[in-house]
PQR file of N, CA, C, O and H, with PARSE charges and radii, in Angstrom:
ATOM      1  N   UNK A   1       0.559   7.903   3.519 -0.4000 1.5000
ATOM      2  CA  UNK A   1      -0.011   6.907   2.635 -0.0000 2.0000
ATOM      3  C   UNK A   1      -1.056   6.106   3.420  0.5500 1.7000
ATOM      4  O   UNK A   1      -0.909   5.816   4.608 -0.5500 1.4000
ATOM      5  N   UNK A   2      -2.228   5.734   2.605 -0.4000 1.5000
ATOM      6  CA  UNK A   2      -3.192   4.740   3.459 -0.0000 2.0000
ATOM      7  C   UNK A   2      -2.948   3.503   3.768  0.5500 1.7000
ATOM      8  O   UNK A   2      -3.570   2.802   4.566 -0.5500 1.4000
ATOM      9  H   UNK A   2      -2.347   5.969   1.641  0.4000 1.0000
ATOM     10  N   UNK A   3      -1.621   3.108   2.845 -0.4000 1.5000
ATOM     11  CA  UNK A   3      -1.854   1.732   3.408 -0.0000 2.0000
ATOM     12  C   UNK A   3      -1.811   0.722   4.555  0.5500 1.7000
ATOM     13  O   UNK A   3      -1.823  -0.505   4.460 -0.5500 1.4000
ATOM     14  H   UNK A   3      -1.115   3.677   2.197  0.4000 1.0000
ATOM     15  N   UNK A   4      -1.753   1.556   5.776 -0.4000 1.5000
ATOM     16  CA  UNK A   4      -1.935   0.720   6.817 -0.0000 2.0000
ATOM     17  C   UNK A   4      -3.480   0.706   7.101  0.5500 1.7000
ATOM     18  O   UNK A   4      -4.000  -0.139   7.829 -0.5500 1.4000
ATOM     19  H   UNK A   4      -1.743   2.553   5.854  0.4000 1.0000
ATOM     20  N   UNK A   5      -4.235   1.803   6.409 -0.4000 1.5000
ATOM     21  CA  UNK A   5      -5.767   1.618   6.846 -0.0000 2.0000
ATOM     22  C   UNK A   5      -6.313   0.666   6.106  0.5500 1.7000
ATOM     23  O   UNK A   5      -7.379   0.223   6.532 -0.5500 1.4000
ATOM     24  H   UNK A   5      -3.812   2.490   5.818  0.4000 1.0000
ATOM     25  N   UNK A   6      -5.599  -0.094   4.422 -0.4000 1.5000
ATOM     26  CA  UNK A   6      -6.355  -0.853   3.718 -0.0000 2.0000
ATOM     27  C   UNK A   6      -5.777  -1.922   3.805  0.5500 1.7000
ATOM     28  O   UNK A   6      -6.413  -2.899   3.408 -0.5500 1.4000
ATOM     29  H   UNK A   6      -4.733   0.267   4.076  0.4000 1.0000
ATOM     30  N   UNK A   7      -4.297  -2.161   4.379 -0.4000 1.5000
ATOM     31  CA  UNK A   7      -4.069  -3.379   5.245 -0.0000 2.0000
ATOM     32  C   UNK A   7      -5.085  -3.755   6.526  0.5500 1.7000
ATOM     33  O   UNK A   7      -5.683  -4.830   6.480 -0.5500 1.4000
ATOM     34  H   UNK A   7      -3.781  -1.368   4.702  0.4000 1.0000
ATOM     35  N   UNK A   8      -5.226  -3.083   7.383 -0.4000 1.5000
ATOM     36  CA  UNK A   8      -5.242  -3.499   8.360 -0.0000 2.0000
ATOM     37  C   UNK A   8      -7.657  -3.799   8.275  0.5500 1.7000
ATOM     38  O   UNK A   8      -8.314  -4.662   8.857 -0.5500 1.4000
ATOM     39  H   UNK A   8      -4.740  -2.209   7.420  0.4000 1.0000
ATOM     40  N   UNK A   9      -8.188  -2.598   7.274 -0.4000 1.5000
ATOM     41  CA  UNK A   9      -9.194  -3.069   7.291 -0.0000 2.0000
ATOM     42  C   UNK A   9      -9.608  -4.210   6.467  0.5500 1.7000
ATOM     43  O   UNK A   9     -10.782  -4.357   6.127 -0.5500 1.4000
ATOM     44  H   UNK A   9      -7.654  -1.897   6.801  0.4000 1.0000
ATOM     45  N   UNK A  10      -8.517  -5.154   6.085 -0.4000 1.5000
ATOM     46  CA  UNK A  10      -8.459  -6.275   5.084 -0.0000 2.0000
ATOM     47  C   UNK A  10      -7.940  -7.682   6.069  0.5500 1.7000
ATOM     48  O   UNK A  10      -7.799  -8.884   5.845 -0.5500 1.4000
ATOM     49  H   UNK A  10      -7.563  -5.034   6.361  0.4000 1.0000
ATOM     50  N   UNK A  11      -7.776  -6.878   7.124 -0.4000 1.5000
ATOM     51  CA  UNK A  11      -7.116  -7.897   8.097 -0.0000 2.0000
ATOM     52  C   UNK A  11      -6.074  -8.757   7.596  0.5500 1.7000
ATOM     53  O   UNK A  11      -6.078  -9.969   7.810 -0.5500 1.4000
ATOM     54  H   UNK A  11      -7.890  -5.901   7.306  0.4000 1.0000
ATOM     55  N   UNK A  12      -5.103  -8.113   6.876 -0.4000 1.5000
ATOM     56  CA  UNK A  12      -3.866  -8.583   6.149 -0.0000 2.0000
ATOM     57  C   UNK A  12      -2.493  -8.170   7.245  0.5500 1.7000
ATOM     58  O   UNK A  12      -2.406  -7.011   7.650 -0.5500 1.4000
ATOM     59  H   UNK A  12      -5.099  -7.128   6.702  0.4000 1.0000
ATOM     60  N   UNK A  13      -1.720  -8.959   7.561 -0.4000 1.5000
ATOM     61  CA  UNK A  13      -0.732  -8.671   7.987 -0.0000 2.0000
ATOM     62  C   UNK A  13       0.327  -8.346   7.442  0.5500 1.7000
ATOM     63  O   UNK A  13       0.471  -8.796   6.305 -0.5500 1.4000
ATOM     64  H   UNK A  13      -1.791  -9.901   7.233  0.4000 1.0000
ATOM     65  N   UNK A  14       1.056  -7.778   7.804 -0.4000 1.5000
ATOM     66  CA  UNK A  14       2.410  -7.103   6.973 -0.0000 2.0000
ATOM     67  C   UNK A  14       2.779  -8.150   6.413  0.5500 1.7000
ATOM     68  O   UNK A  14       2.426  -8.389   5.258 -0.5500 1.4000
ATOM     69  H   UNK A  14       0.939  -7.413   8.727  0.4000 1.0000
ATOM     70  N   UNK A  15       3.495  -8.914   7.054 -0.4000 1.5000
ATOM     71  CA  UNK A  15       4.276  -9.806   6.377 -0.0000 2.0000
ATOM     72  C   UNK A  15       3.479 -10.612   5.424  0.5500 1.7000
ATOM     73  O   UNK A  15       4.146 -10.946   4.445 -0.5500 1.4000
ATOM     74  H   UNK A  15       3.782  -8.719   7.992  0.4000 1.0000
ATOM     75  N   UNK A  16       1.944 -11.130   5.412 -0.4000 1.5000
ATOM     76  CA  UNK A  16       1.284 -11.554   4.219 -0.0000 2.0000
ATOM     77  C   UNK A  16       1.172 -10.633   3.272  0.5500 1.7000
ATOM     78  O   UNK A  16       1.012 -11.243   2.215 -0.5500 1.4000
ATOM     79  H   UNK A  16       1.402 -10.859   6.208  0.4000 1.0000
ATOM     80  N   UNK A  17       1.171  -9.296   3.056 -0.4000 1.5000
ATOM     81  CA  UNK A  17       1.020  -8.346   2.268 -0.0000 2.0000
ATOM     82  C   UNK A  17       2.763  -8.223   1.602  0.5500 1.7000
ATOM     83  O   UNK A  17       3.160  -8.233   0.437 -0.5500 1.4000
ATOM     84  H   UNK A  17       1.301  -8.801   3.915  0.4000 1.0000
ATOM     85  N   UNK A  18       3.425  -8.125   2.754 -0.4000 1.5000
ATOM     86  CA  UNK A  18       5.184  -8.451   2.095 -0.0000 2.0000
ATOM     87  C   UNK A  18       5.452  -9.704   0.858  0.5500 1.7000
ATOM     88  O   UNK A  18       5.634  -9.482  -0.339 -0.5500 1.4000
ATOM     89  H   UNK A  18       3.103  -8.117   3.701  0.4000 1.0000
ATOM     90  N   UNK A  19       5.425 -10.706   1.358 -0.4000 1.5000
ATOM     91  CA  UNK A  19       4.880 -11.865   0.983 -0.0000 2.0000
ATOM     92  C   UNK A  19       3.774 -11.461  -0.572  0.5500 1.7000
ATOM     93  O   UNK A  19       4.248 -11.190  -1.676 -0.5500 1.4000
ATOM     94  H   UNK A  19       5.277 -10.886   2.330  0.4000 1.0000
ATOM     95  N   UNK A  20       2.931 -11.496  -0.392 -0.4000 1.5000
ATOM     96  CA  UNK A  20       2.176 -11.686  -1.799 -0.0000 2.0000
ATOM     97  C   UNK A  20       2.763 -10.210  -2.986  0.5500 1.7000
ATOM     98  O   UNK A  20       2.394 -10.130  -4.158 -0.5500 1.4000
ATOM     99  H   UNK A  20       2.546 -11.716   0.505  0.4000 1.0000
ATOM    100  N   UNK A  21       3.609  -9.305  -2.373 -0.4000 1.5000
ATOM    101  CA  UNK A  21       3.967  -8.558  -3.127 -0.0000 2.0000
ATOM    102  C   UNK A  21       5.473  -8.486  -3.362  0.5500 1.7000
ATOM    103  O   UNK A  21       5.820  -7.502  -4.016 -0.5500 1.4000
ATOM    104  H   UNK A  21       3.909  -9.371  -1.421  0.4000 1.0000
ATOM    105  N   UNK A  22       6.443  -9.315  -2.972 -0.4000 1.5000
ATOM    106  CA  UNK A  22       7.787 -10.068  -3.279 -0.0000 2.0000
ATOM    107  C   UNK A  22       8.582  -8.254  -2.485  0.5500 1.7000
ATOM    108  O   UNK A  22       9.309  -7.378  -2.955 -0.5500 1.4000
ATOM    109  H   UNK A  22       6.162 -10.114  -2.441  0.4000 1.0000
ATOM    110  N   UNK A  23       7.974  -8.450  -1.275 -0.4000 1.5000
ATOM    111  CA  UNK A  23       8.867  -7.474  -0.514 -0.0000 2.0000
ATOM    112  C   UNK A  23       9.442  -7.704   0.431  0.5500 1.7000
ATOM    113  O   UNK A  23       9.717  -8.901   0.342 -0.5500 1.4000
ATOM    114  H   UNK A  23       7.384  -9.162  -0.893  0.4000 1.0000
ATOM    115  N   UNK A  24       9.906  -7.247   1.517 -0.4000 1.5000
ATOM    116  CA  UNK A  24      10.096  -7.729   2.951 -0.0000 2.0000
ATOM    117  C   UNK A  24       9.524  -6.782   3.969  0.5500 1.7000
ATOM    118  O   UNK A  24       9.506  -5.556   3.866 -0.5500 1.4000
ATOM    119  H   UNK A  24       9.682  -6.275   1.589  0.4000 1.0000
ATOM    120  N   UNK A  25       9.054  -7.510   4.976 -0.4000 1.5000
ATOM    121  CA  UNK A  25       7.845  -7.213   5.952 -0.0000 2.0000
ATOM    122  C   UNK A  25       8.666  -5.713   6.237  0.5500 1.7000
ATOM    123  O   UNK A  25       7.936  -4.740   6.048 -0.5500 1.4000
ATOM    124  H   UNK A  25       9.069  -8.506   5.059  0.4000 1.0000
ATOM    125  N   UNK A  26      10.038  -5.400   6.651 -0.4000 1.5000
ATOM    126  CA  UNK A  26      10.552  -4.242   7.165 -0.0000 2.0000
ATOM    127  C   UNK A  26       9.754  -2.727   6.202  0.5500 1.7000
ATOM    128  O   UNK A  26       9.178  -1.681   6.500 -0.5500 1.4000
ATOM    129  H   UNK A  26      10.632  -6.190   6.805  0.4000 1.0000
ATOM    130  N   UNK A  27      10.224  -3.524   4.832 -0.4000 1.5000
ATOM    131  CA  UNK A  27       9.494  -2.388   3.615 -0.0000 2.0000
ATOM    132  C   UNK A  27       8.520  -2.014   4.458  0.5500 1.7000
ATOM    133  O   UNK A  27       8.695  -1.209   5.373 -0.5500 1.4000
ATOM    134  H   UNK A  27      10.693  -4.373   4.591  0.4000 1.0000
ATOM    135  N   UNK A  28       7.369  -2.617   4.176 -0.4000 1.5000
ATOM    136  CA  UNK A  28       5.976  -2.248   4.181 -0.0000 2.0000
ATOM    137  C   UNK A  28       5.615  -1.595   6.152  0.5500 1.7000
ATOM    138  O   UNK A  28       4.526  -1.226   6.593 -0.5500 1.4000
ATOM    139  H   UNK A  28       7.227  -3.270   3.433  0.4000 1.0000
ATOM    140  N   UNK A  29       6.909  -1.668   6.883 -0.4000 1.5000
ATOM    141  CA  UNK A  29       6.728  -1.239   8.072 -0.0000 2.0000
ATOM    142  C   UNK A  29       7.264   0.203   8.129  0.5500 1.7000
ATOM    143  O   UNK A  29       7.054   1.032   9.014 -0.5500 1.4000
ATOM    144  H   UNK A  29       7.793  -1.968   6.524  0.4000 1.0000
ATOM    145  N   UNK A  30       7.857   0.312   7.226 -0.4000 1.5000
ATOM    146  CA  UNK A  30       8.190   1.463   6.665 -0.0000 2.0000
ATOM    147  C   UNK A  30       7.736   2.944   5.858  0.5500 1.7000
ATOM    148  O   UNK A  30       7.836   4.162   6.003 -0.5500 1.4000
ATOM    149  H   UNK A  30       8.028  -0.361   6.507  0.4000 1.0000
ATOM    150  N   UNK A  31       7.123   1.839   4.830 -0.4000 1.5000
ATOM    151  CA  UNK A  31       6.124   3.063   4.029 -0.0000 2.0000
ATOM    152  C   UNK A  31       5.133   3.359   5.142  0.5500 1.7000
ATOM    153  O   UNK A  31       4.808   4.546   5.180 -0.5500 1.4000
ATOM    154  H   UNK A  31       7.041   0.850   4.712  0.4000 1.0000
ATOM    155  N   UNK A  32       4.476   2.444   6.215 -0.4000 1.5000
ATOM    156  CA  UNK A  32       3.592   2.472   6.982 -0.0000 2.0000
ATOM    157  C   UNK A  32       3.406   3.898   7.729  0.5500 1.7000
ATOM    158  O   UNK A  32       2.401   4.602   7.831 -0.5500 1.4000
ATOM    159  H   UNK A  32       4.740   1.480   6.184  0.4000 1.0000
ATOM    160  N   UNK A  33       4.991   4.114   8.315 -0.4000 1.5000
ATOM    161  CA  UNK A  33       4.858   5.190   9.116 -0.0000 2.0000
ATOM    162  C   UNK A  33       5.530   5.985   8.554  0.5500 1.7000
ATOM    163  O   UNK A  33       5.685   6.998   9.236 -0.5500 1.4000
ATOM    164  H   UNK A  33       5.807   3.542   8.232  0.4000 1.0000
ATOM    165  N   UNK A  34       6.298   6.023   7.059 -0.4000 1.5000
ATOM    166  CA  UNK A  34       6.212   7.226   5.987 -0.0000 2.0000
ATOM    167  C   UNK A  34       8.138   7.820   6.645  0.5500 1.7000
ATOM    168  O   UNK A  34       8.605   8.957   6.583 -0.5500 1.4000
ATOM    169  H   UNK A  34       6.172   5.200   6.505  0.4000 1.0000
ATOM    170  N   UNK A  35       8.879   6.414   7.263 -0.4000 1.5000
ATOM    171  CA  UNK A  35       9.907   6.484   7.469 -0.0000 2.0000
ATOM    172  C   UNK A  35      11.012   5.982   6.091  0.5500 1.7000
ATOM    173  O   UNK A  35      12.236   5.906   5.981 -0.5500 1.4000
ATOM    174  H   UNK A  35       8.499   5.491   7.314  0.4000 1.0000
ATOM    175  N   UNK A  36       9.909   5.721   5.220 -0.4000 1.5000
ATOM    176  CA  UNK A  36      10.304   5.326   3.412 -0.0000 2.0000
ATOM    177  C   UNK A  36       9.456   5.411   2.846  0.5500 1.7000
ATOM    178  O   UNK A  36       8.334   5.206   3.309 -0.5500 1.4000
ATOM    179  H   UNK A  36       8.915   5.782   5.310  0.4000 1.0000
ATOM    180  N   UNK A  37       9.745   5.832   1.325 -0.4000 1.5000
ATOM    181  CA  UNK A  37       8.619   6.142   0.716 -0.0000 2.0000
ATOM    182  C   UNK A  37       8.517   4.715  -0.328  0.5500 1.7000
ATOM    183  O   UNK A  37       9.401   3.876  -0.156 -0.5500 1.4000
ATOM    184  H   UNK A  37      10.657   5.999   0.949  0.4000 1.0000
ATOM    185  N   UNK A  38       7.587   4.469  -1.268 -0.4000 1.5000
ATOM    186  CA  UNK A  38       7.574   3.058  -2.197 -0.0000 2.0000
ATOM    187  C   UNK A  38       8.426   3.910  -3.527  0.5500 1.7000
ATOM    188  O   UNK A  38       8.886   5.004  -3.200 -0.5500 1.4000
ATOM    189  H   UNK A  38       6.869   5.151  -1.408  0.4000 1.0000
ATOM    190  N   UNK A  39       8.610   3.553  -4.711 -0.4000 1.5000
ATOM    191  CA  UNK A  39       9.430   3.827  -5.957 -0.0000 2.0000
ATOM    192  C   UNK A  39       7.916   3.236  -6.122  0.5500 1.7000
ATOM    193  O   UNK A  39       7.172   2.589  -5.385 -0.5500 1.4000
ATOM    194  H   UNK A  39       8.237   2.664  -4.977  0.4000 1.0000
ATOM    195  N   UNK A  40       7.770   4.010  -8.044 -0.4000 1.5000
ATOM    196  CA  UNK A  40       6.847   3.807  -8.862 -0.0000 2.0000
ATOM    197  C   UNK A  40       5.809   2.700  -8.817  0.5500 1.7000
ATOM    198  O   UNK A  40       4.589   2.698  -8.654 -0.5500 1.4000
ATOM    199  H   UNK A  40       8.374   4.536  -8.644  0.4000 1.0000
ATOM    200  N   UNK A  41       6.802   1.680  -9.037 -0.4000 1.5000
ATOM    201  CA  UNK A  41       6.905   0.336  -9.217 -0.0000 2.0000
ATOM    202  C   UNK A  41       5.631  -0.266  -8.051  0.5500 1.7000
ATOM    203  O   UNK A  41       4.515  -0.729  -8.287 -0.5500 1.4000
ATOM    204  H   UNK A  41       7.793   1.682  -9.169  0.4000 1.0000
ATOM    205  N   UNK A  42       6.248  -0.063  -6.925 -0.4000 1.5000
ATOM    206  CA  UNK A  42       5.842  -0.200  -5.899 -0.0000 2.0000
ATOM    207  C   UNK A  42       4.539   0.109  -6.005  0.5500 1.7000
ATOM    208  O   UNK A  42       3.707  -0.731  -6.350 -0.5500 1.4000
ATOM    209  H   UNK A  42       7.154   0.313  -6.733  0.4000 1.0000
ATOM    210  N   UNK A  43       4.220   1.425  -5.700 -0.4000 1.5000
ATOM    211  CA  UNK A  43       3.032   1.901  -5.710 -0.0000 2.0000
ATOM    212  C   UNK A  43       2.289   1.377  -6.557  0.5500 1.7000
ATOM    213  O   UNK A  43       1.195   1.005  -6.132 -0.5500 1.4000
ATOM    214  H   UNK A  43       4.895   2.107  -5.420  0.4000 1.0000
ATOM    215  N   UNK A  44       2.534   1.202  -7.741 -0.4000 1.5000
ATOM    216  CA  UNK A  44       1.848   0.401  -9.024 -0.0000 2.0000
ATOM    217  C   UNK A  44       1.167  -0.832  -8.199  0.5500 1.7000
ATOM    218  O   UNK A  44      -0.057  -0.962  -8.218 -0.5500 1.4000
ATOM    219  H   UNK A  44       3.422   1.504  -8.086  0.4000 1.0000
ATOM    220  N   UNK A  45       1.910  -1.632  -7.555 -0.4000 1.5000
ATOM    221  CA  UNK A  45       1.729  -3.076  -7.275 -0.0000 2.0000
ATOM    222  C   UNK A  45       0.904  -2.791  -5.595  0.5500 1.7000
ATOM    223  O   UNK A  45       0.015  -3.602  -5.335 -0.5500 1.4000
ATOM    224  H   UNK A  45       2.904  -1.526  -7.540  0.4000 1.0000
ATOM    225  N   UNK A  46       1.121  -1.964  -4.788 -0.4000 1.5000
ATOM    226  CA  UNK A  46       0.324  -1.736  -3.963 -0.0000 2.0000
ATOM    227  C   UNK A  46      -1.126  -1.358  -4.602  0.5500 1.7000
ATOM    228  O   UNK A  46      -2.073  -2.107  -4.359 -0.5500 1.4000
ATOM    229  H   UNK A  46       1.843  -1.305  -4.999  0.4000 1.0000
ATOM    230  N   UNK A  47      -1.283  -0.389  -5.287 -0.4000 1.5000
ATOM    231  CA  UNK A  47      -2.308  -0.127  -5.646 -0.0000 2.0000
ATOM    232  C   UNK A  47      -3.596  -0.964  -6.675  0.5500 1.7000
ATOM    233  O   UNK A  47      -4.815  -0.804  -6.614 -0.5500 1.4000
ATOM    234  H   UNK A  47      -0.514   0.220  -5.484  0.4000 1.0000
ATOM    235  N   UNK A  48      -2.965  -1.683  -7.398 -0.4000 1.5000
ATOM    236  CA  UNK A  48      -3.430  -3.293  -7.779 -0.0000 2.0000
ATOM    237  C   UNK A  48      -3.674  -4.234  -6.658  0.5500 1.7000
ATOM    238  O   UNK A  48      -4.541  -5.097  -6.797 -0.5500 1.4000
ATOM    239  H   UNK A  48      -1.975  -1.813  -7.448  0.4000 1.0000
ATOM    240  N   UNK A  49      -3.081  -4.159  -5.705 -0.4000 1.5000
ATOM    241  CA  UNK A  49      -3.431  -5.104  -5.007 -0.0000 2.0000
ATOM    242  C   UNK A  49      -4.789  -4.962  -4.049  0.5500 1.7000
ATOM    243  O   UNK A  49      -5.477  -5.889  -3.622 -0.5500 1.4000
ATOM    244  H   UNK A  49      -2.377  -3.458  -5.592  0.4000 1.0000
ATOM    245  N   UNK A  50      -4.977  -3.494  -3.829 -0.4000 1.5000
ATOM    246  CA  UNK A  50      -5.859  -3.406  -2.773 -0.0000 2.0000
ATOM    247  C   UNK A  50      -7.403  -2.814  -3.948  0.5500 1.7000
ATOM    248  O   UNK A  50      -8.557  -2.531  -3.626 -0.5500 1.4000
ATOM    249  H   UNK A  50      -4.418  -2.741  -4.176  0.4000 1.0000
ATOM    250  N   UNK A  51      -6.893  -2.822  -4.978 -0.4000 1.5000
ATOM    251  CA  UNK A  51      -7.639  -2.405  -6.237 -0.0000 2.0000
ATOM    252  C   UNK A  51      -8.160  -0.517  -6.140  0.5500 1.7000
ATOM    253  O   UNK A  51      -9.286  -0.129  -6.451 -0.5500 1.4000
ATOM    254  H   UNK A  51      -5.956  -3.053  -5.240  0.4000 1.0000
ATOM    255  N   UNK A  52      -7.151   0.300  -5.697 -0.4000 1.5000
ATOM    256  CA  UNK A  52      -7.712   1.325  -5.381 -0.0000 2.0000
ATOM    257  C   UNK A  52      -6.715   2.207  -6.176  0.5500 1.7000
ATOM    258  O   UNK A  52      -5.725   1.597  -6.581 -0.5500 1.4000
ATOM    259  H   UNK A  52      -6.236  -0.016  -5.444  0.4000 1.0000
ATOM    260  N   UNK A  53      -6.797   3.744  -6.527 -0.4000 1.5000
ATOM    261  CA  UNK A  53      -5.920   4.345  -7.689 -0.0000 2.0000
ATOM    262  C   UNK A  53      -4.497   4.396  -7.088  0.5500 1.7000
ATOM    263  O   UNK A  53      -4.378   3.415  -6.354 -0.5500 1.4000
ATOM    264  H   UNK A  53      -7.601   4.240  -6.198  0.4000 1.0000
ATOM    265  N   UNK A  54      -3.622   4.974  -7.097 -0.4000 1.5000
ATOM    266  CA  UNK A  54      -2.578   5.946  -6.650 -0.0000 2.0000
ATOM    267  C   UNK A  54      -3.232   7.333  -5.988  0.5500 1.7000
ATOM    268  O   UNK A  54      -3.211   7.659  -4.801 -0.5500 1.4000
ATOM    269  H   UNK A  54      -3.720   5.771  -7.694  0.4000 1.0000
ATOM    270  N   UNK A  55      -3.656   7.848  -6.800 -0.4000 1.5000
ATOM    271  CA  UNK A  55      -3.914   8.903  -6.070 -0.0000 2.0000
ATOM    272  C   UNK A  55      -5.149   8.754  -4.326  0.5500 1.7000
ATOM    273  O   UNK A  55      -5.105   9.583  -3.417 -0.5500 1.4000
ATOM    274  H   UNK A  55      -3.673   7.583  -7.764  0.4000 1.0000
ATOM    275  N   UNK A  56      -5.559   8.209  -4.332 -0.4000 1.5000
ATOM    276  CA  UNK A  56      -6.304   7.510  -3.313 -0.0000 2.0000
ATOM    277  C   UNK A  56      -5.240   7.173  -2.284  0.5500 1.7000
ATOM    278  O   UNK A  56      -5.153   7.744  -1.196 -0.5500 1.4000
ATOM    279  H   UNK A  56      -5.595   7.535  -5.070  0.4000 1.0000
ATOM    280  N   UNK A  57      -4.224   5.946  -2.818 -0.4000 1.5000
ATOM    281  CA  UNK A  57      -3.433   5.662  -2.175 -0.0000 2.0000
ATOM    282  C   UNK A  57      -2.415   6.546  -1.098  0.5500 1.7000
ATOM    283  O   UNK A  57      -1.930   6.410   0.025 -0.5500 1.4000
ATOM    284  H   UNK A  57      -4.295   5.482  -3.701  0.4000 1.0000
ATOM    285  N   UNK A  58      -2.430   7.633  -2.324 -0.4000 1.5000
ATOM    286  CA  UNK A  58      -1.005   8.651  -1.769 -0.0000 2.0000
ATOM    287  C   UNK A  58      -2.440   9.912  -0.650  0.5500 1.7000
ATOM    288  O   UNK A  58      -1.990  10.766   0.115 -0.5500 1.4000
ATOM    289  H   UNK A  58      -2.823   7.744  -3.236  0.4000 1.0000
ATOM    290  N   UNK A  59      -3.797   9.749  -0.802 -0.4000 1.5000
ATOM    291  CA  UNK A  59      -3.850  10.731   0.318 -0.0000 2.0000
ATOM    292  C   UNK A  59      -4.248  11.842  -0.845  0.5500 1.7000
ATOM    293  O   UNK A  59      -4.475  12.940  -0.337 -0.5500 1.4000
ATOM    294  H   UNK A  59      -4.163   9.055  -1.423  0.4000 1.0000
ATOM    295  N   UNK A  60      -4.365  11.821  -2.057 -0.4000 1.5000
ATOM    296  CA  UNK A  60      -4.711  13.048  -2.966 -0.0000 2.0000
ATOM    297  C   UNK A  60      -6.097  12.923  -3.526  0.5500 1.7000
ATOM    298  O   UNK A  60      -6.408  13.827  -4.303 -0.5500 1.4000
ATOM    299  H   UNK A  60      -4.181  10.929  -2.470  0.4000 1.0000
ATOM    300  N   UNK A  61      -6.834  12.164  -3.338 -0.4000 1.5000
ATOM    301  CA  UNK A  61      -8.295  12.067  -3.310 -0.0000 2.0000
ATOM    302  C   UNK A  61      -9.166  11.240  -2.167  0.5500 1.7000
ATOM    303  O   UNK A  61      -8.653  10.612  -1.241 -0.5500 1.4000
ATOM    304  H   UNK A  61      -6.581  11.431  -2.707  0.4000 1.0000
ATOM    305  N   UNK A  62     -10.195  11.332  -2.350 -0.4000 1.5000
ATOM    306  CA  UNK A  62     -10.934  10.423  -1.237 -0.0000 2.0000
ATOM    307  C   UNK A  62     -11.756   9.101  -1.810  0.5500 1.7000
ATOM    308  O   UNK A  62     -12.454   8.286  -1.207 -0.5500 1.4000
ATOM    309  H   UNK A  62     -10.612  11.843  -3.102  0.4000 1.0000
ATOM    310  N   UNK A  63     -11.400   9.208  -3.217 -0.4000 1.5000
ATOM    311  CA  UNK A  63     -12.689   8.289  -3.791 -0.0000 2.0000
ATOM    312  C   UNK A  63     -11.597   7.557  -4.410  0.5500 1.7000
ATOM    313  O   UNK A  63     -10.716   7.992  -5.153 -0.5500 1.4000
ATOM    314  H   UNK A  63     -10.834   9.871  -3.707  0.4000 1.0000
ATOM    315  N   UNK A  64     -11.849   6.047  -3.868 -0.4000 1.5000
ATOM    316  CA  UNK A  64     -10.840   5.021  -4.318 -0.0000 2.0000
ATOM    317  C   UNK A  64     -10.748   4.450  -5.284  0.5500 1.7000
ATOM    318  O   UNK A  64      -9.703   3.815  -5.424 -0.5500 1.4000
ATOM    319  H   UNK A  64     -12.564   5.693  -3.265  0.4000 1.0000
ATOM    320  N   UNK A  65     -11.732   4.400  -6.352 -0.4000 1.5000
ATOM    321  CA  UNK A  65     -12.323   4.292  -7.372 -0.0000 2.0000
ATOM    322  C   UNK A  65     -10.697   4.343  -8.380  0.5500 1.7000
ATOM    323  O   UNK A  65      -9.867   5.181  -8.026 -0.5500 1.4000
ATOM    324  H   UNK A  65     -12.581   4.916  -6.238  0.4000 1.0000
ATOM    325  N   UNK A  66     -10.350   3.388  -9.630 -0.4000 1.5000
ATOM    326  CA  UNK A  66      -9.280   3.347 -10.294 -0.0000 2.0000
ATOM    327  C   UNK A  66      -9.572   3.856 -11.514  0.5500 1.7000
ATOM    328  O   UNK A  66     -10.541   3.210 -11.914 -0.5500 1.4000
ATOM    329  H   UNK A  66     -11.024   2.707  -9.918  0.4000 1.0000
ATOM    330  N   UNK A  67      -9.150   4.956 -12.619 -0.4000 1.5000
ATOM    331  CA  UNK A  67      -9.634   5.569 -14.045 -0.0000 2.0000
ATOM    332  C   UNK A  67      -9.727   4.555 -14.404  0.5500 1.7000
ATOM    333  O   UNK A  67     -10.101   4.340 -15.557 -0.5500 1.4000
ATOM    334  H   UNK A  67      -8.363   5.480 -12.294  0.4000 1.0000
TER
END
């Protein structure tokens, strides 16, 4: 998953990204290195947040662009 590249080129820290998305910092250290994956839900709210699709997100396109 990208989201440590659209965390980290947002200069967002885990735990502010935990934080504005009602998670805990461990989560998001997690999906990071793909030692957990997110549920639907999740992904939904990651992907709103950084304004980019799912599929972008998950690594299945290159163009971040949302339908």
């Amino acid at each position: 998953m990208r989201l440590k590249k659209l965390r980290t080129g947002r200069h967002i820290s885990q735990l502010k990204l935990a934080l504005d998305l009602g998670l805990c910092q461990n989560s998001i250290s997690r999906y990071e290195t793909g030692e957990r994956e997110a549920d639907y839900k999740t992904l939904i709210a990651i992907a709103d947040y950084f304004d980019v699709s799912i599929d972008y997100l998950l690594e299945r396109t290159e163009n971040p662009k949302r339908n």
